[in-house]
N, C-alpha and C positions, 0 to 999 in steps of 0.2 A: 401540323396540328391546326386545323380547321377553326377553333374558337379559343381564346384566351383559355390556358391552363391553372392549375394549381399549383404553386412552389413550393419544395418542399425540401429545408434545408436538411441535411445529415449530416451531424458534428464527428470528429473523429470518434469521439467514443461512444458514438451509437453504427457501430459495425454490424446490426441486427435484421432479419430480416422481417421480426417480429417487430417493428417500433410502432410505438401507438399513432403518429402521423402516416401510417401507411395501412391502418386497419380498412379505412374503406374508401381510400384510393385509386381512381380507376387510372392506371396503365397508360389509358391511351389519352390521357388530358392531365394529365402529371408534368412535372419537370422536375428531377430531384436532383439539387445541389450540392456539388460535394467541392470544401474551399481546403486548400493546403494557405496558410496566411502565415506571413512573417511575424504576428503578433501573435500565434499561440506557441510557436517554434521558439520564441527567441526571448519573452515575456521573464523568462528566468531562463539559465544555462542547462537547460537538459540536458543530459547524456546521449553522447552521440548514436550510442543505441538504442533508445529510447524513442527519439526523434525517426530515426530510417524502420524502426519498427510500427509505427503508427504511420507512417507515411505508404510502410508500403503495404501494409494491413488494409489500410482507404485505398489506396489502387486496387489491391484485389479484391477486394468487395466491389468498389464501383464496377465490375466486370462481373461479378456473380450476379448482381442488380441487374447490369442490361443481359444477361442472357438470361434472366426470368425475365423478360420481356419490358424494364423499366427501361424511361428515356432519363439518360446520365448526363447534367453540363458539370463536368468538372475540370476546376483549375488548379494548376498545378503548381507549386511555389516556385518555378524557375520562369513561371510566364510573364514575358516584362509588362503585361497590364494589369497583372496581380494586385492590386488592392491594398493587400497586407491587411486585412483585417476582417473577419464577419461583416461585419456592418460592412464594409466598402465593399465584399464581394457581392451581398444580397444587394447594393444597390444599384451594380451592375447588372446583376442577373435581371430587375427587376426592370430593368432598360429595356434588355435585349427580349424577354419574355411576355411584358406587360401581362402579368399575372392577374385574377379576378381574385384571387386570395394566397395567405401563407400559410400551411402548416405545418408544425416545427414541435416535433417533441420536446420539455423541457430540460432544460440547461442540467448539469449536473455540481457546478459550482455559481456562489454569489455572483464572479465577475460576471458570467458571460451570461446570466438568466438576466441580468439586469442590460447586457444586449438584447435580447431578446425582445425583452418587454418594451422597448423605447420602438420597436421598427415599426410599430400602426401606425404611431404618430409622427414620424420620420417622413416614411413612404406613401400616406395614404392609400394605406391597403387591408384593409380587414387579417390580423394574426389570431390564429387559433393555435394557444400553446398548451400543449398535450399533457398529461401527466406520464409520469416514467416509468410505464406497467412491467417493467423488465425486473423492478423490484419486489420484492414480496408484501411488504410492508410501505401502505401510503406515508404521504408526510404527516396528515391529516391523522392517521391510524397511529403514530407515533404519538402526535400532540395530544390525542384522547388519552395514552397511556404513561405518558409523562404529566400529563396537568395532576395538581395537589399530591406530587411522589415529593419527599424530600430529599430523598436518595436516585438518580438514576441510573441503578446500578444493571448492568448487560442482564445479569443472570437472569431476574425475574421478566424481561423482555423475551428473554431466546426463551422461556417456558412457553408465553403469548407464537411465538413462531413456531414452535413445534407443536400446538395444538393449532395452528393452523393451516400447518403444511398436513401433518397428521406421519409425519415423520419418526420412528422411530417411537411410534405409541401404540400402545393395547386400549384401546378405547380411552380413557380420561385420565392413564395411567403412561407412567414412562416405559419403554423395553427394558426390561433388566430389575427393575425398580426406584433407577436413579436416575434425576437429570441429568447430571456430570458426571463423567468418570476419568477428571480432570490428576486425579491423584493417581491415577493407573500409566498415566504417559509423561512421569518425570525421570523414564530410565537416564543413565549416563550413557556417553557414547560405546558402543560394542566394540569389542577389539578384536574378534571372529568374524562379523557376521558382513558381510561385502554388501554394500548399496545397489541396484538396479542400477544398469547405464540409463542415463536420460535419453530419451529419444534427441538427433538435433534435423534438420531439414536444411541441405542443402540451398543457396538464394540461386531462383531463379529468373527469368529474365528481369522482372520488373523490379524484384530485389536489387538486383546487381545495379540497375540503373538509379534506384535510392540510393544506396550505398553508397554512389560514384558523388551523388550530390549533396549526400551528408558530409563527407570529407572534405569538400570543397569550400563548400557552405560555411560549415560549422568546426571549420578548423580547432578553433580556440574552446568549446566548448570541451568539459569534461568527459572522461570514458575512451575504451575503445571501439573500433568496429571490427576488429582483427576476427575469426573466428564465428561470425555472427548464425546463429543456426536456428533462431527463436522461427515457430509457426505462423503463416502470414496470412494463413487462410481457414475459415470456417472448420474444411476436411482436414487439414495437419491439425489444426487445436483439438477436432475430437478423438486423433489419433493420438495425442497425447496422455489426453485424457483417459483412454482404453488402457493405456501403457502404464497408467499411474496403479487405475483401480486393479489391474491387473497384479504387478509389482511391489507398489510403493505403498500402497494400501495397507496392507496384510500388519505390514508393522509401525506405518504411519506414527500410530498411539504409541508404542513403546518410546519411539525415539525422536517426537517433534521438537523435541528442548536439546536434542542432542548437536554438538559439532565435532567435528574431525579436520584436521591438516589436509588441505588439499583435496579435501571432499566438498564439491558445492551443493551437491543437491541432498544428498542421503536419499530418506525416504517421502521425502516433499513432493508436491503435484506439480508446481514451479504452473500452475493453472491462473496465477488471477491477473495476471496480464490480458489473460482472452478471456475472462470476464468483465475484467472493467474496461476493456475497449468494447466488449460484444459482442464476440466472434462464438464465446460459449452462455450459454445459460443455467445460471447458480444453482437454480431449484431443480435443473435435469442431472446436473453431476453430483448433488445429491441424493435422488433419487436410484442413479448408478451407485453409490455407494450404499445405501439401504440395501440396495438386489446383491452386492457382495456379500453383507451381512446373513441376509435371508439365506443366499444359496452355501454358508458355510466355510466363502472366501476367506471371511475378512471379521474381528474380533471386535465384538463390541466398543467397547475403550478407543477403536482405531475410527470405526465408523462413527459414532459419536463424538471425539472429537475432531474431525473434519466437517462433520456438519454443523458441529456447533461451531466453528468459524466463518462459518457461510450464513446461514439465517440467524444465526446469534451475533455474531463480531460483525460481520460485514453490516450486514441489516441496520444493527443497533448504530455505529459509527456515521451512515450515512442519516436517518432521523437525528442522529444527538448534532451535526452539523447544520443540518437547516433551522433545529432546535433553537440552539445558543444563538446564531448571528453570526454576520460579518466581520465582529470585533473580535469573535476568539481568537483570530492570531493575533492579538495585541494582548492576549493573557500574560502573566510576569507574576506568580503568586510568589515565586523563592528571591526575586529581584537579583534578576541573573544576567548579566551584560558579560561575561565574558564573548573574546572572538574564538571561532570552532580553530584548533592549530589549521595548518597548512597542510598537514599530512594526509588531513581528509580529502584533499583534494587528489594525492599522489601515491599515498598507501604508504610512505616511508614511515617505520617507524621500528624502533628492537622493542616494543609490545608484541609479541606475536600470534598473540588474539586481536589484536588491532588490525597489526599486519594483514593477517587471513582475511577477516571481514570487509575489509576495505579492497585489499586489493583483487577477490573476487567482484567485488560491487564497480569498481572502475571495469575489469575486465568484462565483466555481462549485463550491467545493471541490475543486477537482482542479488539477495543475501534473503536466509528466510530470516523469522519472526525472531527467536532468540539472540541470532545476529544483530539484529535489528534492534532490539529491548536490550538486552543484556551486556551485549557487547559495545558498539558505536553513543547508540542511546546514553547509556548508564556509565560511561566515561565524559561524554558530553553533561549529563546534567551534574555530577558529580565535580567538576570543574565552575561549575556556576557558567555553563553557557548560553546565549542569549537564546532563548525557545523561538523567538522569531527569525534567525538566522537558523539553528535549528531543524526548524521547520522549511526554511527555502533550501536548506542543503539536500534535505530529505525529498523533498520535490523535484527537486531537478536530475536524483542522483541516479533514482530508481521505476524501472522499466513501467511496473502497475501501480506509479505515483499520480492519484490526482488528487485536488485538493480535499472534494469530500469525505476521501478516504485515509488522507495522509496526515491530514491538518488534526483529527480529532485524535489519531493514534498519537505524532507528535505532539503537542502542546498536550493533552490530556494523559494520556500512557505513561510516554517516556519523560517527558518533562516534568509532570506534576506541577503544568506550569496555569493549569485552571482551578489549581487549591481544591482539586478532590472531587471533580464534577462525577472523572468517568475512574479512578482508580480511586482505593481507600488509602493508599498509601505511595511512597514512592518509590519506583520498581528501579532502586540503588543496590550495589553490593560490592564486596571488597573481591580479589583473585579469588575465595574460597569458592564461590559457583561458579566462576567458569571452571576453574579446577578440577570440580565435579561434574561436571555437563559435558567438560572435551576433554581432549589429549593436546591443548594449544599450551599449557605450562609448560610442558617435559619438555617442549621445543625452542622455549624463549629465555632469552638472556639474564633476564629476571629471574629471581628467586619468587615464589609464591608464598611462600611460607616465612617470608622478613615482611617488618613493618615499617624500620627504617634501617639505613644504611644504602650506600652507591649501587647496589642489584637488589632492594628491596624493590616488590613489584607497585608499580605505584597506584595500583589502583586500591590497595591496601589502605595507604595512610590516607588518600583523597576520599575515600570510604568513611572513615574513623573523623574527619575533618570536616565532612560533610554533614556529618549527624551532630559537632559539637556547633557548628557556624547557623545551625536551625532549630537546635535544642527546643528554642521558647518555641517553638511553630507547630511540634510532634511530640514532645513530651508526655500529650495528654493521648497520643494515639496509643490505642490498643493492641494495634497489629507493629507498633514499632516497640512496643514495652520492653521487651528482651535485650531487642540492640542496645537499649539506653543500657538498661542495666547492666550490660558486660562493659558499654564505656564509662557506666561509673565506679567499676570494680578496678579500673588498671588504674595503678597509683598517679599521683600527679604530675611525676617526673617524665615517669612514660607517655603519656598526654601531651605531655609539652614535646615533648620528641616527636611525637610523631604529627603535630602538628605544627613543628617546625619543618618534617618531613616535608607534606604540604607543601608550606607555603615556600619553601627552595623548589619544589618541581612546579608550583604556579609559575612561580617568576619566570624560569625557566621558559616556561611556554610563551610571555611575552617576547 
């Protein structure tokens, strides 16, 4: 390369060939960095699949890169002059390349934007850091529609995206006539209707060679890597994606709240791993899912909401992150310091809704959303458990976990640990929904239908316990009115039972 180039970092989760640091980019006076660092790997204990999945995602892209004609320096985290860190790597690169400038898409979480920003002044070198066009919605676009709301609540947001995507609208009007048709896709699990097989992909060379150094590496880290079949490339993720809109589509809506014994996936896309690494683009597999609807595939209720999880939820959670600040994971609105059991780690437990969610989430790193809310979620905040512990289990556990995505779900969603930013209420509940939603009761040790006694199900009284240990806090909420009222309908004796219920299965847990 004849004259000093341009550097141009690629974080793992900008797997894109669209990033806005490469819009007007010339080829042949570039150098684009791509760093494997011991401090994004090891920062918290990711899951061992998790880790070899993003690692070997960045191998194969850095290899789609150079055969579009881009020059690749990357290092590899077993290289003994590794760094271990962004900053250490750009200031090697910035040795060996003596670059005239950096350009660096922005960060996608507080830590490492706040790397980002410090390296002008570091390295003396001019940084041009990019906005994150992969997104639909600016930060900027966010803050216009957040300033003087007292409420930031998604819904009125995802109207704002679907009149700007123009998704699923008749001019200024919605498809159908309704924004949601959130009420259409609370079927219970089907006890007929057989799930599509997931597509899985074979690991090939450069897989196998992660693989070999996640094990090694990352012995002690959670998860396994038994099995590992997740898409590692651009072409396998939008073969999945085909596979979904195809299949999983069709009933998506009916059954996204739904669980089954031994079912991971059901009718889910298991897609947002290759979104928020990069490998797919959110607004394209929307789009694909519009053209099901249009050509007759796929039912409104299903197409809607899938795409309301994408420019509605996705969208919204990553504005409402840069929104709030660096401090939301110090939220604690319920003052909740229990420790998460041990189980989460291991999947042991005769819950057998526990059981399931966990021990698919160790086995692949992934569980969908209800799993996630209703089950792990809502046993954890139900327990009084620390939202910032919480929130780092949840990070580390699962495959499409980053912070700007995971942090607002946790502490805001499932914890209701930011006192009602992002939910009205807290998404608690006794065995009776999952009950309704799976077939994981009929399988477990537990009685569902006891509140106390040795097989009542505990999530029962910890339910009931939960609402009397917060009373002063929800009392006056609208959306809790009913719960109250049926716990001030059970006589006092039973109260106290099942509150004694509690507080023997807390202890227990110590």
């Amino acid at each position: 390369m004849p004259q000093s180039p341009t550097l141009i970092p690629i974080l793992g989760d900008q797997l894109s060939m669209n990033l806005s640091s490469l819009e007007d980019a010339d080829p042949k006076r570039t150098i684009l960095l791509m760093m494997e660092v011991e401090d994004e790997t090891g920062y918290v204990r990711h899951h061992k699949a998790k880790i070899a999945y993003i690692l070997s995602a960045m191998r194969h892209h850095a290899e789609a890169l150079r055969k579009a004609g881009w020059t690749v320096d990357y290092v590899k985290l077993d290289d003994p002059d590794n760094a271990g860190s962004f900053t250490g790597e750009v200031a090697r690169a910035v040795e060996r390349h003596d670059p005239t400038r950096i350009v660096v898409t922005q960060a996608g979480e507080w830590r490492v934007a706040a790397m980002l920003e410090a390296w002008e002044t570091m390295f003396a070198v001019p940084v041009d850091i990019r906005p994150d066009t992969r997104f639909i919605a600016s930060q900027a676009e966010f803050e216009d529609w957040a300033k003087d709301r007292k409420e930031l609540r998604m819904e009125f947001f995802y109207r704002l995206m679907r009149r700007k995507t123009g998704l699923l609208m008749k001019g200024d009007k919605p498809e159908g006539g309704k924004w949601n048709y959130d009420a259409d896709n609370r079927k219970p699990a089907p006890k007929k209707e057989t799930p599509p097989e997931p597509l899985t992909f074979a690991p090939d060379r450069i897989t196998r060679e992660v693989l070999r150094l996640v094990a090694g590496r990352f012995d002690n880290h959670p998860g396994s890597l038994d099995g590992f079949a997740y898409a590692v490339t651009a072409e396998d993720a939008r073969a999945q994606a085909e596979a979904f809109m195809a299949h999983g589509l069709p009933r998506f809506g009916d059954y996204q709240d739904a669980m089954l014994t031994g079912q991971h996936q059901l009718w889910h896309s298991v897609l947002s791993p290759y979104m928020n690494s990069g490998l797919l683009d959110p607004l394209e597999l929307c789009r694909m899912a519009e053209e099901e609807y249009e050509d007759g595939h796929a039912s409104l209720n299903s197409v809607e909401g899938y795409i309301r999880q994408i420019i509605g939820w996705r969208e919204y959670v990553r504005g409402l992150y840069w929104h709030v600040g660096p401090d939301y994971v110090d939220r604690n609105f319920l003052r909740a310091h229990r420790k998460l059991p041990g189980f989460y780690w291991t999947g042991e437990t005769d819950m057998h809704c526990m059981a399931q969610a966990l021990g698919q989430t160790l086995d692949t790193a992934h569980a969908h959303h209800i799993q996630r809310l209703m089950v792990t979620g809502n046993f954890a905040a139900l327990i009084g458990a620390d939202p910032a512990e919480v929130h780092r289990w949840y990070l580390e556990i699962y495959i499409d976990a980053y912070e700007w995505v995971e942090l607002p779900n946790v502490v805001g969603m499932s914890q209701f640990a930011d006192g009602g930013i992002i939910a009205s209420k807290p998404y608690v509940s006794s065995g009776a929904y999952i009950n309704r939603m799976s077939d994981y009761c009929g399988h477990c040790r537990y009685d569902v239908k006891q509140r106390v006694g040795e097989d009542a199900c505990p999530f029962n009284a910890l339910y009931w316990d939960f609402l009397a240990r917060h009373e002063s806090r929800f009392e006056g909420n609208v959306r809790m009115a009913m719960a109250y009222r049926n716990w001030n309908r059970m006589a006092e004796e039973d109260q106290k039972a099942v509150r004694a219920q509690a507080a023997g299965y807390l202890k227990g847990l110590e």
